[in-house]
N, C-alpha and C positions, 0 to 999 in steps of 0.2 A: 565491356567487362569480359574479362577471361573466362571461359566454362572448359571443362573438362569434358572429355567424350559421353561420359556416363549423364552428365548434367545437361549435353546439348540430348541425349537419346529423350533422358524426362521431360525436357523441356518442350520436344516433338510427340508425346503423348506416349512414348512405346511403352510405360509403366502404368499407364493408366492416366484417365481421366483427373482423377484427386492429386495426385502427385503433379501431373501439369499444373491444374489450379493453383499447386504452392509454388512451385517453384517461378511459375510467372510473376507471382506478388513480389518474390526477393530478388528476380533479376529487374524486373519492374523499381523497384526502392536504389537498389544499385545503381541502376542508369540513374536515375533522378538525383543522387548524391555524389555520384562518381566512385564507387565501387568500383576495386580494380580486379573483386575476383570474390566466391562464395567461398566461407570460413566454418570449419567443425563448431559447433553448440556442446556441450556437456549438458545443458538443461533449458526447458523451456516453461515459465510461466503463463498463463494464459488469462486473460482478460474477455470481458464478453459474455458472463453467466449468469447473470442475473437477470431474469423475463424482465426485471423495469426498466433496465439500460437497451437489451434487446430486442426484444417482444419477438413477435410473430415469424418477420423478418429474418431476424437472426435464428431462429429456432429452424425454419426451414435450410438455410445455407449449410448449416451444421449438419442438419441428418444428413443430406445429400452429400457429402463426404464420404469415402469407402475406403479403408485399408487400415494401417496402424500407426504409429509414432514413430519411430527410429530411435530416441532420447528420451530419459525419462523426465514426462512431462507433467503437469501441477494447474491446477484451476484456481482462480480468484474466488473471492466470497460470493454466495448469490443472493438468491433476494429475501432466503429466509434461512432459521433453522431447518434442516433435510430432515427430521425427529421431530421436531419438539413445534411446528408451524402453526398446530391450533391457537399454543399460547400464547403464542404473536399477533394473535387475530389477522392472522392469513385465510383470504378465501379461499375454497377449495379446486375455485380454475382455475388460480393464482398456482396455487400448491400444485395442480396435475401438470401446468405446462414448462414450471420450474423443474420437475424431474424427468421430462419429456428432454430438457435440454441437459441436464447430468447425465441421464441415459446416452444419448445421441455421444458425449465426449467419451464414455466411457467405451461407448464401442470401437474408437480409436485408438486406448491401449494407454487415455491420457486417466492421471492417478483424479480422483474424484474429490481430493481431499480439499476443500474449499477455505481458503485463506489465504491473504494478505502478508504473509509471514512464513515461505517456506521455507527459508533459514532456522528455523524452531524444530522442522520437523526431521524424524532418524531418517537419515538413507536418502535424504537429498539436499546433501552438503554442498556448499561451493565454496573454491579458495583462489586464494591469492592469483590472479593473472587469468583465471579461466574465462573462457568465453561462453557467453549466456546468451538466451532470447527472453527476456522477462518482460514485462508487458505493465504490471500493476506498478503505479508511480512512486509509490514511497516502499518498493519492493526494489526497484531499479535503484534508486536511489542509496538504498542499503549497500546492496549487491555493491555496486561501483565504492561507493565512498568508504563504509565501515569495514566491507571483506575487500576491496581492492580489487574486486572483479573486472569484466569489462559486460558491459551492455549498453544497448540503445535500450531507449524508452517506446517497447515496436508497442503497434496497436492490435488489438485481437486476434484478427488475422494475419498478419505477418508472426505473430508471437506461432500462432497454430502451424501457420506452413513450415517454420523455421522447424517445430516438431517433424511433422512428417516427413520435411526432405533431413534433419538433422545438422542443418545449415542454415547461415543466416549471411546479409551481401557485408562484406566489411568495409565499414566506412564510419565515420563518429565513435562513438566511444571506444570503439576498438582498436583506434590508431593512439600510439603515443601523444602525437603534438594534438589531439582532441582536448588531453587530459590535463592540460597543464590551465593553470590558476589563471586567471584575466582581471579581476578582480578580488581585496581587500575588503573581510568586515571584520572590524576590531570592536570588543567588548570589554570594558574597563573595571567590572563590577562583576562578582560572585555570580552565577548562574546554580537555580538544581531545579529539579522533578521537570515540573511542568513549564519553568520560566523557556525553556529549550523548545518546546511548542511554539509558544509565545515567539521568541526571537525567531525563527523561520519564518512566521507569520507576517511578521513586519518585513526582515531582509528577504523573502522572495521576491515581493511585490517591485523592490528596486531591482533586484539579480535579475528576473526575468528568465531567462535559457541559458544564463551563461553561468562557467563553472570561476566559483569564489574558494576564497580559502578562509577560514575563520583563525581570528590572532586571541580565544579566550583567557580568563584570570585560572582557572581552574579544569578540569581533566574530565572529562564527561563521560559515564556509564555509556553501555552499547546500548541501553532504553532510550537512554536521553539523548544519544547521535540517532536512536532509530527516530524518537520525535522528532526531532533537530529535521531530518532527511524530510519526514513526512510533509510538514509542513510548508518546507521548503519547499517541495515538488508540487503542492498544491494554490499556495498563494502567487506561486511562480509558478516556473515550469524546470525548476532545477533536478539536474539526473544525475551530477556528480560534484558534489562539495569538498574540500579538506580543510580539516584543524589542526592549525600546525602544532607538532609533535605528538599528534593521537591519533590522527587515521594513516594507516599503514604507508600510503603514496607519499604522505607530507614526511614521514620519517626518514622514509629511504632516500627521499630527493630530495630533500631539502629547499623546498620551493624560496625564490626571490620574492620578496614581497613585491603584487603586482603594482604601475603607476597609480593606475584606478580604484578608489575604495571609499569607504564611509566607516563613520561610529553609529552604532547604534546606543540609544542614552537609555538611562534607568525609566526615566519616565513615556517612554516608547513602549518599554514591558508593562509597564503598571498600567498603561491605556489599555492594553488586550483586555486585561480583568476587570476593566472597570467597565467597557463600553460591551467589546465582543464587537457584535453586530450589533448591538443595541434591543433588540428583543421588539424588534417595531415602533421602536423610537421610545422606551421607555423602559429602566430594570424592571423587570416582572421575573415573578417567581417561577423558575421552571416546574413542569408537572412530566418531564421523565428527563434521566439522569444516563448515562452513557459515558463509559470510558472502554478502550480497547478498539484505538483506532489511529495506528497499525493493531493487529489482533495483540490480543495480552502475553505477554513471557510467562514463563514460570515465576521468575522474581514478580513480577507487577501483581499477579494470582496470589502470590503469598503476602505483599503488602496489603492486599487488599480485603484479605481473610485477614489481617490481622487489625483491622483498622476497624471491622464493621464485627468484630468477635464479641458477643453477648449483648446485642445493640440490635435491633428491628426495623427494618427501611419503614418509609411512611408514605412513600413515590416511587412508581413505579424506577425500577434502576438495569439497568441491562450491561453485565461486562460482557464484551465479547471477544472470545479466544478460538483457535483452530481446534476442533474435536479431537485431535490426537494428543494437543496438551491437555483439556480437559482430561481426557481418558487414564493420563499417566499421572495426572498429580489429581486423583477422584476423594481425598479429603480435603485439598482443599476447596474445590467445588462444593462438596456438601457443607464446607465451614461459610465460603460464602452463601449460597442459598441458605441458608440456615436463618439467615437475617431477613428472607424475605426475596433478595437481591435474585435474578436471574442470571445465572450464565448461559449464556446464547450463542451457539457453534454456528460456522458455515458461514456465515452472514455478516453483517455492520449496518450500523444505523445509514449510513451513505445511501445502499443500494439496495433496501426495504423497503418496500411502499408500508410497514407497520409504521411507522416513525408520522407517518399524514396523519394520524389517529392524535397527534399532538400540536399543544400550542407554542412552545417554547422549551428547547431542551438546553439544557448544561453539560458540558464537554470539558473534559481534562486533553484534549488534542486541537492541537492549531490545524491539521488536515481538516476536521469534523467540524472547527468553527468556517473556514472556510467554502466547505461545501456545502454542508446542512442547507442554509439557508434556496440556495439554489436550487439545489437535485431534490430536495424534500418538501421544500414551503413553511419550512419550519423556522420561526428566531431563532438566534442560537447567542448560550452568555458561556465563557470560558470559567476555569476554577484549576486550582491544583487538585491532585487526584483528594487531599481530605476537603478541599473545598465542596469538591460532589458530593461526598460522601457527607457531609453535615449538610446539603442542600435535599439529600434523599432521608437522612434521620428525620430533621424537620419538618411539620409541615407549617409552620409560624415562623417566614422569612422577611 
């Protein structure tokens, strides 16, 4: 792989210690892919902050870090509300060593702001063709397929060094011939809200890593491709999808429909809602409720104050959204809470240890049915987002 004079000096230590450590991981990823050369970032996501995914471990690697970002850089959700963690029933070493590791990024010059959705937030946009290091799966996903960015799917560290050198090795998704379709899934039948979670769910598990293009009946919100994505990335391992004639790539190119492909049927959907995971081998009624997973839009905030307006949960319910949306739309938050319902910044049911404190949750995201069960030990039964919400009204289900 080709380096630049200034890239072989870092990469011999003359910047320092920390800047070696990064740049060794991207020329390291390069070699192992065939990287022909280190490529500018415009932004980097980072993954990694949550003490349950990291712990100890990860906590020390991080502080030992010295100097700044290069690129303005963005943290994933961590393991709790950063405010509001008592209400979580967050223990308090839990709590000290979660900020021990927000503090540790922050002295790096990376923005603190905890979510899953940095597309939502002012001032760190990205467009068409830019090159990224994003890190969070159904963040990547976004990125590539709905804005037509380019990114790999890096892991925490590689997402962090790609900050601090402000480069990342080019190879996969950053090349043209990465991005082109290999696979067909055609969809004969209306799709809305939630069914696009749903169908991720199922078509990942066959996609696996490789990039599909969807042939739908109907024209899908940025929600529902951001579902669509999520999902995808987690039942599989998909990082760039297209729907022909809706995500920017499928327009411009015009993709060939590929040899290889599948139907997904009606009754493939209506399996997610009926089984899920099954809830430990039987419907049982969930006793906490969770939607916002990718973090909540403004639109999904406002659906959802307007579904739960003059109505009082009866189960516990957590949406969770990025604090900077909270902040900017603060009546709808108080129309939500208002019901009872919490909005929960910084965080997701995913990478909480609050969520063990349950038996069986209900999810309006094919990401959150997929992984609950693993990362958390929890059941998990799927709904459309009113499905939740009349599963958190009631408690005679």
């Amino acid at each position: 792989m080709y380096l630049t004079t200034e890239e072989e000096k870092t990469l011999q230590g003359e910047y320092g210690e920390t800047l070696r450590k990064a740049i060794e991981i991207l020329v390291a990823l390069g070699d192992i892919y065939g990287a022909d050369s280190l490529i500018p970032v415009r932004s980097a996501q980072i993954a990694g902050v949550s003490y349950k995914t990291i712990g100890d471990a990860g906590l020390e690697w991080i502080s030992d870090l010295k100097g700044r970002v290069r690129i303005p850089a963005i943290l994933n959700p961590a393991g709790m509300d950063m405010i509001r963690w008592q209400e979580m029933g967050i223990d308090r070493e839990f709590a000290k060593k979660q900020q021990e590791i927000i503090d540790a990024y922050e002295r790096l010059g990376i923005s603190t702001k905890c979510t899953c959705t940095p597309y939502y937030l002012e001032g760190f946009d990205a467009g068409y063709g830019d090159h990224l290091a994003w890190s969070e799966s159904s963040a990547v996903c976004y990125a590539n397929s709905v804005i037509g960015a380019r990114t790999n799917r890096e892991g925490g560290p590689s997402a962090l060094a790609a900050a601090l050198v402000g480069k990342t090795a080019n190879y996969g998704y950053h090349l043209d011939e990465m991005r082109e379709p290999v696979m067909s899934v055609t969809v004969d039948f209306e799709l809305s809200g939630s069914d696009y979670g749903a169908l991720g769910y199922v078509a990942g598990k066959v996609i696996g890593n490789r990039v599909p293009i969807f042939y739908l009946k109907g024209h899908p919100s940025g929600d529902e491709l951001k579902s669509l994505g999520a999902a995808l990335a987690a039942s599989g391992a998909v990082a760039l999808y297209h729907v022909e004639d809706v995500t920017p790539e499928a327009v411009m190119s015009k993709f060939e429909r590929p040899g290889e492909g599948f139907t997904v049927e009606r009754e493939q959907i209506m399996e997610v809602y009926k089984t899920g995971t099954a809830c430990a081998g039987e419907r049982q009624a969930a006793d906490i409720i969770t939607v916002g997973c990718p973090h909540c839009s403004p639109a999904e905030l406002e659906n959802i104050a307007g579904l739960l307006a003059g109505r009082h949960v009866r189960k516990e319910m957590w949406v969770c959204t990025s604090r900077e949306v909270a902040e900017r739309y603060p009546d709808l938050v108080r129309n939500i809470e208002g019901s009872g319902a919490k909005v929960v910044c910084d965080t997701c049911m995913v990478v909480s240890p609050a969520t063990n404190n349950y038996r069986c949750m209900m999810v309006n995201s094919g990401k959150a049915l997929a992984y609950v069960p693993g990362m958390c030990g929890v059941a998990s039964r799927y709904g459309s987002m009113g499905q939740c919400i009349k599963e958190a009204l009631d408690d005679d289900n």
